[in-house]
C-alpha positions as CSV (number, residue, x, y, z in Angstrom):
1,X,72.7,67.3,77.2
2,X,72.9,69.5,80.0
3,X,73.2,67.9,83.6
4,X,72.8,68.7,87.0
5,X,72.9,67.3,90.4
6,X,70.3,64.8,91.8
7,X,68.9,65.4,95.3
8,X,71.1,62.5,96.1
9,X,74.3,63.9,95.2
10,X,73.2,66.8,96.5
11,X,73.0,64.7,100.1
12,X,76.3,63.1,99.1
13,X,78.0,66.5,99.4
14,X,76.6,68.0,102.2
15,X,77.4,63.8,103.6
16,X,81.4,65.2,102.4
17,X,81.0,68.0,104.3
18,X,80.4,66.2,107.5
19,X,83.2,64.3,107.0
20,X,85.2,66.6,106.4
21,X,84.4,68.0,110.0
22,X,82.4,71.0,108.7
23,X,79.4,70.9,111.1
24,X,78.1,74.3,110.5
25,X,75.1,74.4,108.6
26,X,75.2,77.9,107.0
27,X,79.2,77.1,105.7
28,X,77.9,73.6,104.4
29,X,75.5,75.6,102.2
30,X,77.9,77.7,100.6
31,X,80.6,75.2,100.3
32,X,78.0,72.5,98.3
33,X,77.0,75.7,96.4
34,X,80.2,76.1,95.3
35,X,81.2,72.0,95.0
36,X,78.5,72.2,93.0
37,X,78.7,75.1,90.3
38,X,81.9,73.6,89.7
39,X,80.7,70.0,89.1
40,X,78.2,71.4,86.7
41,X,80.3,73.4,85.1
42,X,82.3,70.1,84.2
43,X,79.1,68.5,83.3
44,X,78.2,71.2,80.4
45,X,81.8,70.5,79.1
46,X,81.8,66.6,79.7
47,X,78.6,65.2,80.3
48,X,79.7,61.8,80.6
49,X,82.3,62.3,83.1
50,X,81.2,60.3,86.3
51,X,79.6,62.3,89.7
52,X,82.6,61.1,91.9
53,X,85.5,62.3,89.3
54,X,84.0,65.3,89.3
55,X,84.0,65.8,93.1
56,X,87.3,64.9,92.9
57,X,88.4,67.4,90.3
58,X,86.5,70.0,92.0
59,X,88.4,69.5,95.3
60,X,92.0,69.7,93.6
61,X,91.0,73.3,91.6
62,X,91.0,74.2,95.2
63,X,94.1,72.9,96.3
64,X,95.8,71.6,98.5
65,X,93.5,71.8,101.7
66,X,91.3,73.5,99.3
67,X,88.2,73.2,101.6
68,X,89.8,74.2,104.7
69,X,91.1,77.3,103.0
70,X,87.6,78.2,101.4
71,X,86.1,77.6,105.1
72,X,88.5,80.1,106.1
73,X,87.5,82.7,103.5
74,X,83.6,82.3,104.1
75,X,84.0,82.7,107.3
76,X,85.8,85.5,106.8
77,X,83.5,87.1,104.3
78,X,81.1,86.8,107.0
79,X,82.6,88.8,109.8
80,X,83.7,91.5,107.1
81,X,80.0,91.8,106.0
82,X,78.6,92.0,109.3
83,X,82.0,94.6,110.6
84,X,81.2,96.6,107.5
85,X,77.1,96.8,108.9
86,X,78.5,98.2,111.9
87,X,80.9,100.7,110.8
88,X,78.5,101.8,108.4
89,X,75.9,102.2,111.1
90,X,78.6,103.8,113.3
91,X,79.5,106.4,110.4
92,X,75.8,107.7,110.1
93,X,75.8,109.1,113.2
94,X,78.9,111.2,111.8
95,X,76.1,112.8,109.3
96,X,73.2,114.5,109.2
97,X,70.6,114.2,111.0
98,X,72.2,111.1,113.3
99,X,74.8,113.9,113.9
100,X,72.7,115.5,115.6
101,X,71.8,113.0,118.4
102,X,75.5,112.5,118.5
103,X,76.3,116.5,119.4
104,X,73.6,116.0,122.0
105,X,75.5,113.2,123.8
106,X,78.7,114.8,123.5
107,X,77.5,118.1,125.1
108,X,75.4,116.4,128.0
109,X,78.7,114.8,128.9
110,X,80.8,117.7,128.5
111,X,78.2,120.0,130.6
112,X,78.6,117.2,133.5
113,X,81.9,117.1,133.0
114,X,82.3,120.8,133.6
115,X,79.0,121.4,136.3
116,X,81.0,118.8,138.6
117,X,84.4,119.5,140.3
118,X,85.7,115.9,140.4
119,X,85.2,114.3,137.0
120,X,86.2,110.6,138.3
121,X,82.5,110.8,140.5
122,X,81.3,111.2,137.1
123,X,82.4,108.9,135.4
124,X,81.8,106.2,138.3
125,X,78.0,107.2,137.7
126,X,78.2,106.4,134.2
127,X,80.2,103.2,134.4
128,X,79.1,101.6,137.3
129,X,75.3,101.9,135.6
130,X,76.7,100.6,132.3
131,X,78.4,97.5,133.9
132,X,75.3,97.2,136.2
133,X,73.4,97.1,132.9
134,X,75.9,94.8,130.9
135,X,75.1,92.1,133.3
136,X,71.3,92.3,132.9
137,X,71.7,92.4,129.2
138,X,74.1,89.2,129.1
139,X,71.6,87.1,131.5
140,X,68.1,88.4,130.8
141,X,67.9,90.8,127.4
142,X,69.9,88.3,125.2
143,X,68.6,85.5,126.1
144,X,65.2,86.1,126.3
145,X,64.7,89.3,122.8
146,X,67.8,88.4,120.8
147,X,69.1,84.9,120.9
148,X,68.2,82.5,118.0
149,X,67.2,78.8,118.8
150,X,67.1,76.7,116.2
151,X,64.4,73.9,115.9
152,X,67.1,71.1,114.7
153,X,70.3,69.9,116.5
154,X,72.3,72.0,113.1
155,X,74.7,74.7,114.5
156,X,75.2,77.3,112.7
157,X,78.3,79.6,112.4
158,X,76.1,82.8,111.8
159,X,74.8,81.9,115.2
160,X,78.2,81.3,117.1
161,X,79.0,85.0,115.9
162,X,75.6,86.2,117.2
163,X,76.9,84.3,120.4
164,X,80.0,86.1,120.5
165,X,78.7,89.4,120.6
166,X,77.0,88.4,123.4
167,X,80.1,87.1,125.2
168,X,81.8,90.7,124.2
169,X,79.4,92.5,126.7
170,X,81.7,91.4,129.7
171,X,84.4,93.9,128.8
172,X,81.5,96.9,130.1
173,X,81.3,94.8,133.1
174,X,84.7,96.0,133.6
175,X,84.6,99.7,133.2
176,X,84.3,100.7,137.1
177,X,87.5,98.4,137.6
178,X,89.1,100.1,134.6
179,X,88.2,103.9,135.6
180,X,89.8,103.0,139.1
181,X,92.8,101.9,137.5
182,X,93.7,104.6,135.4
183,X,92.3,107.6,138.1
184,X,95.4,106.7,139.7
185,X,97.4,108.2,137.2
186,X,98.7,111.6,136.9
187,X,97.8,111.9,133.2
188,X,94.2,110.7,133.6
189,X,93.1,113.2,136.5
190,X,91.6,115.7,134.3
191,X,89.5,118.0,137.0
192,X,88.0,120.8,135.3
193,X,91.0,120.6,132.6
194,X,88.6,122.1,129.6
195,X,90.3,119.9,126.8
196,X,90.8,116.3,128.7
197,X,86.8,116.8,129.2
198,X,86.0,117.3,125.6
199,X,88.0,114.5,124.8
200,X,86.0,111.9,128.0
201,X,83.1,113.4,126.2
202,X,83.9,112.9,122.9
203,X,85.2,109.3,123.6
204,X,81.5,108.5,125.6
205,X,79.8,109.7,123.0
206,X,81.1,107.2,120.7
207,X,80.9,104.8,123.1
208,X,77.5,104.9,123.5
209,X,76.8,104.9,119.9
210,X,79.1,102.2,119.0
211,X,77.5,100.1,122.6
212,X,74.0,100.4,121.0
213,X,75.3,99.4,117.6
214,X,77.2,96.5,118.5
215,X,74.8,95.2,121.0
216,X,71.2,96.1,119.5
217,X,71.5,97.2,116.1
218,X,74.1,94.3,114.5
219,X,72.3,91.3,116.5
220,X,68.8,92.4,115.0
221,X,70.7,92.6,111.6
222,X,72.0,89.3,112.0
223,X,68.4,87.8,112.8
224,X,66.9,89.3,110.2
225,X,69.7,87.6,107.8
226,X,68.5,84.5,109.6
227,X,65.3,84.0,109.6
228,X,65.6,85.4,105.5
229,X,67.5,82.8,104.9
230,X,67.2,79.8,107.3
231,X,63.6,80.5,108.3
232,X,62.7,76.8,108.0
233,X,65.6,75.7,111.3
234,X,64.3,78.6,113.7
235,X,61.8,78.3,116.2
């Protein structure tokens, strides 16, 4: 006779989860997927063996702190599935025809770059823009087109990373502050020096694909994943 888990056991894990301290709702889904695969795997062996010995054997195959270490991994897995989204968005514009748009931004910087005799001006009118613009993303564009909010009181660790990225748009806030620094040093005054412009260039161009990417591209990947898969706890 082949058994598997009541909707009460079911409760009874995601119950163990809680106390265990494992509050996100996403991680508590995997981690009773996986509690439970291995109770019923026990179950098609010994079908009289009892729910709570079962538990119990399933928590020592993991070790000792078994759980804590497979909350570790799944939340690993998840940053290295989302990091390998971005990179692979960040290498298409390495290839044709994104390659293309990329050449495009590398020569409009590099044709500033050499039209103006004092490349620091230059960059001040890109960065001081970008930080101008990091603020209004951080207080008006996330909250209002990106941010997820959830209909229950569940937090969710797909949404803390979602948060994060968020919090990571500070460091563009700092780019006048970090231009000013380093204009003060005799390697980074580069004045109509041909090869320290294509390198500026070639390091804005990136930046400005990988600032799209991180802050438009990977958040609507990540609500998409959301709303597939925990449609039911958005608003």
């Amino acid at each position: 006779m082949y058994r598997t888990l009541t909707e009460e056991q079911v409760k009874k894990l995601y119950a163990f989860c809680v106390k265990s301290e494992i509050y996100e709702y996403d991680l508590q889904i995997e981690i009773v997927d996986h509690l439970a695969s291995s109770i019923e795997d026990q179950w098609s062996n010994n079908p009289e063996l009892s729910f709570g010995w079962a538990l119990k054997n399933s928590l020592q195959r993991f070790g000792k702190n078994g759980l804590r270490k497979l909350e570790r991994k799944l939340k690993k897995q998840l940053r290295r599935k989302f990091n390998l989204v971005l990179w692979h968005y960040f290498l298409e514009y390495f290839k044709l025809p994104k390659i293309i748009s990329t050449a495009v931004l590398f020569l409009s910087f590099y044709t500033i770059l050499r039209l103006v005799p004092n490349n620091i001006i230059v960059l001040y009118s890109i960065t001081i823009p970008a930080a101008l613009f990091s603020l209004y993303y951080h207080y008006y564009i996330f909250p209002k087109k990106i941010e997820i909010h959830t209909t229950s009181n569940k937090s969710f660790i797909l949404l803390d990373y979602l948060n994060n990225i968020n919090k990571r748009i500070g460091v563009f806030a700092q780019l006048p502050y970090w231009v000013m620094l380093f204009s003060y040093q005799p390697t980074f005054r580069c004045s109509n020096i041909w090869w320290k412009e294509v390198t500026i260039s070639a390091a804005l161009a990136c930046l400005v694909v990988l600032f799209y990417g991180h802050f438009f591209f990977l958040p609507n990947k990540i609500r998409a994943y959301f709303f597939r898969n925990y449609l039911e706890n958005a608003d």
